[in-house]
C-alpha positions as CSV (number, residue, x, y, z in Angstrom):
1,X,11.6,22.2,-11.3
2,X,13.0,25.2,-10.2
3,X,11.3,28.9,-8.5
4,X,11.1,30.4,-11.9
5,X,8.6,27.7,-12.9
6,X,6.4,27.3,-9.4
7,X,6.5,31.2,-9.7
8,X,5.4,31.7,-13.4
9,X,2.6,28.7,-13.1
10,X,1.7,29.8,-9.3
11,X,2.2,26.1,-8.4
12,X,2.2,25.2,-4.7
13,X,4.4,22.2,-3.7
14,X,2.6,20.1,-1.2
15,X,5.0,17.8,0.9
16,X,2.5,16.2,2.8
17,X,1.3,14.6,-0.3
18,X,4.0,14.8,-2.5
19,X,2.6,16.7,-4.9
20,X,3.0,20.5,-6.9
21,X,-0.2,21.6,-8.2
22,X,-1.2,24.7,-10.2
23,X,-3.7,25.0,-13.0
24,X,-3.2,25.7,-16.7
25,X,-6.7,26.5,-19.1
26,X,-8.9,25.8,-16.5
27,X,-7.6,22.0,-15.7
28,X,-5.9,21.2,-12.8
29,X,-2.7,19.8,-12.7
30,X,-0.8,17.6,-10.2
31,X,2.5,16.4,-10.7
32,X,4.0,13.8,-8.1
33,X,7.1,13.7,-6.8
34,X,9.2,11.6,-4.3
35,X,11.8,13.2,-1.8
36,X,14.6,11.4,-0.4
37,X,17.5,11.3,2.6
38,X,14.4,12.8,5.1
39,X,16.8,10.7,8.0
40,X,13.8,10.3,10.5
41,X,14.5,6.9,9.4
42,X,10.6,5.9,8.5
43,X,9.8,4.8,4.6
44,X,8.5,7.6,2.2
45,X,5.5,7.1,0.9
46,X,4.0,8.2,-2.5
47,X,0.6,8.7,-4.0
48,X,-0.5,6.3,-6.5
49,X,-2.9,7.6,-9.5
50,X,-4.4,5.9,-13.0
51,X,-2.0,6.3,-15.4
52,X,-4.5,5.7,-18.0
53,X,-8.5,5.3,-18.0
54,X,-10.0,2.0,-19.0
55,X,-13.2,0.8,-18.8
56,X,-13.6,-1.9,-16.7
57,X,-15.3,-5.2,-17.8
58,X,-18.6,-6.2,-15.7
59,X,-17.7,-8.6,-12.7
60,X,-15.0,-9.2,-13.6
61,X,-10.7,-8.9,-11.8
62,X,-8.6,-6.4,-14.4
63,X,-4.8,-6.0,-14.1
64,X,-4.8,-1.9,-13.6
65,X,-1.8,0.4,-14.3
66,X,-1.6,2.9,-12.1
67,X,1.5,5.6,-12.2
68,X,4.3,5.3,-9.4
69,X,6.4,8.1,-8.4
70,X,9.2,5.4,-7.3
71,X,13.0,4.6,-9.3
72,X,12.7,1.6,-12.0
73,X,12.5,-1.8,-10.5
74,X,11.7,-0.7,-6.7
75,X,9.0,-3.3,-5.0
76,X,6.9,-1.6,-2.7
77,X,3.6,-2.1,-1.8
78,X,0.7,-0.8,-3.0
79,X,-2.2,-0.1,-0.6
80,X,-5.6,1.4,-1.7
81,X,-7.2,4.5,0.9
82,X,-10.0,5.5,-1.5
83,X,-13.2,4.4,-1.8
84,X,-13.8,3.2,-5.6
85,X,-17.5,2.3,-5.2
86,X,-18.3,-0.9,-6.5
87,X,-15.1,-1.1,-8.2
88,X,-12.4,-2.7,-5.2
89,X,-8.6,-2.2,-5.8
90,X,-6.4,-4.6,-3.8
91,X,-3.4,-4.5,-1.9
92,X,-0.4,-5.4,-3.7
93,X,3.2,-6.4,-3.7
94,X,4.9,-5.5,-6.8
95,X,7.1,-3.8,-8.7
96,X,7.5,-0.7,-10.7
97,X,8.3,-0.5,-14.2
98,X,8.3,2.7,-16.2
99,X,7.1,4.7,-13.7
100,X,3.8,2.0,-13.3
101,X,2.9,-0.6,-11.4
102,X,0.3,-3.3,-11.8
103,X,-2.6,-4.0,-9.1
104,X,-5.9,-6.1,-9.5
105,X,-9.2,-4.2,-9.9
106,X,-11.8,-6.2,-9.1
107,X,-15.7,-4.9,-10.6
108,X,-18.2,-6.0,-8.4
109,X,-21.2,-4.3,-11.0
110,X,-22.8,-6.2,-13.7
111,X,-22.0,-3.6,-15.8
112,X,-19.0,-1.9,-16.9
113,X,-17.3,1.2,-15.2
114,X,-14.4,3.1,-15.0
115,X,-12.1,4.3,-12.0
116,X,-11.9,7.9,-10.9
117,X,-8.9,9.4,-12.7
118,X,-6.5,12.0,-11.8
119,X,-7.9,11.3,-7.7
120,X,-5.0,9.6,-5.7
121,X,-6.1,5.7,-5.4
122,X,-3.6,4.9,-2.6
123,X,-0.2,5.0,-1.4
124,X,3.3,3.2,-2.6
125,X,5.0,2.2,0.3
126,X,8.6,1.3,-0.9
127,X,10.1,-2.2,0.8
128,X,13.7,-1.9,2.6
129,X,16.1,-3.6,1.3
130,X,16.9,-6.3,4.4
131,X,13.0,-7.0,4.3
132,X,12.3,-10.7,3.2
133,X,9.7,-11.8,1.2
134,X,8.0,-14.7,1.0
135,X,6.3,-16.1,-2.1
136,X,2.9,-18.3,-2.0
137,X,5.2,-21.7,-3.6
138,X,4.7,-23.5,-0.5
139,X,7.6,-21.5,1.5
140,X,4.5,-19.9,3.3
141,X,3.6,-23.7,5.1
142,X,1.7,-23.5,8.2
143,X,4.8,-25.6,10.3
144,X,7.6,-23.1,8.8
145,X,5.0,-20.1,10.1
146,X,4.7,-21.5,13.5
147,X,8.6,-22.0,14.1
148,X,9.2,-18.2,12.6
149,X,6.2,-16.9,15.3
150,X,8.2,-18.8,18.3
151,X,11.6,-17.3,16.9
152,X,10.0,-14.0,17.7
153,X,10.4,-14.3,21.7
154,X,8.2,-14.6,24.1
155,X,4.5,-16.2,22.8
156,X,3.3,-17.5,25.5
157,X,2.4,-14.8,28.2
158,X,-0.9,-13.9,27.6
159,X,-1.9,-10.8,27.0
160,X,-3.9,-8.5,29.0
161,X,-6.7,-8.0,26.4
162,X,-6.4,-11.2,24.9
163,X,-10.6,-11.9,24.9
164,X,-11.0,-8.7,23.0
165,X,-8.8,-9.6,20.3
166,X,-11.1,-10.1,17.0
167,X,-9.3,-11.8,14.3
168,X,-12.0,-11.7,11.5
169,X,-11.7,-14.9,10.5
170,X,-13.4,-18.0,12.5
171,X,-10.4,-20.3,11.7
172,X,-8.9,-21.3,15.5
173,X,-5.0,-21.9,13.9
174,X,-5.5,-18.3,12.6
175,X,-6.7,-16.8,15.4
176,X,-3.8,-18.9,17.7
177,X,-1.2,-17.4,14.9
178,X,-2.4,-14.0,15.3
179,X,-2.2,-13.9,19.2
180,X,0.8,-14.9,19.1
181,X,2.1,-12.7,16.7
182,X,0.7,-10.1,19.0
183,X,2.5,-11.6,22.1
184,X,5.8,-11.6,20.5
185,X,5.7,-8.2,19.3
186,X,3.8,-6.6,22.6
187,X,5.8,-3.1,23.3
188,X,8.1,-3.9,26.6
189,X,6.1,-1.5,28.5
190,X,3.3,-4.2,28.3
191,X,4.6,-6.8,29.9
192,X,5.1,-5.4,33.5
């Protein structure tokens, strides 16, 4: 895409969201793109869209395909930041294939609806490549997690704060988890 064609169309290339736009007949158009090599050494992030409009069954969870500005194969996560309604997309790890992805949309209406299309759904955040993951085939075992948390460094100074914390979850081997998790990753500034 070159000056001639932002010129002739009057697009506008918008690099806060990764996006040219201009309008042809009337309709608007938005084309994503992805940049690379910024150097400021934090991931890129890309807007995720509907790639095609379904209707979605009454309360009911529907594998959604939504278009990915992101190389074939990549696995990134995908994290909802609009507000669907009564329609909830979830986050998701997965992977991209053909310029889409797959992430659940779950219908909470008794009736059937469809998503907004051509309105940005979320962001694609890409994963690096030294990042591990872990898969829910009993790798992810409560004894395993507690050894990786005390790995971390240091998980037992409390923290300053530490009544405040709310956790969300009533669980007390959660909510010991997450303080930890907290401790060990505390800036350094903190713990003076």
């Amino acid at each position: 895409m070159g000056l001639d064609f932002l010129t002739k169309h009057r697009a506008s290339m918008d690099f806060d969201a990764n996006e040219v736009r201009y309008f042809e007949k009337e309709l608007l158009v938005v084309i994503p793109f992805r940049t690379e090599g910024s150097g400021d050494g934090e991931p890129r992030v890309a807007p995720v869209r509907l790639a095609r409009q379904v209707k979605l069954t009454r309360c009911a969870v529907t594998p959604e395909s939504i278009a990915v500005v992101a190389p074939e194969g990549e696995q990134g996560i995908c994290v909802p930041t609009r507000n669907c309604g009564a329609v909830m997309l979830a986050t998701t790890v997965t992977r991209v294939s053909g310029g889409k992805a797959l992430i659940p949309a779950i219908n909470l209406r008794g009736e059937r609806t469809r998503l907004p299309n051509k309105k940005e759904l979320g962001v694609w955040i890409p994963f690096e490549t030294d990042m591990e993951l872990l898969e829910l085939n009993n790798e992810l075992e409560s004894g395993k997690v507690d050894e990786w948390i005390e790995a971390l460094g240091d998980t037992e100074v409390p923290l300053e704060n530490e009544a405040e914390v709310r956790v969300g979850n009533n669980d007390d081997d959660t909510r010991r988890r997450v303080v930890k998790l907290l401790r060990a990753y505390r800036r350094d500034d903190d713990r003076d």
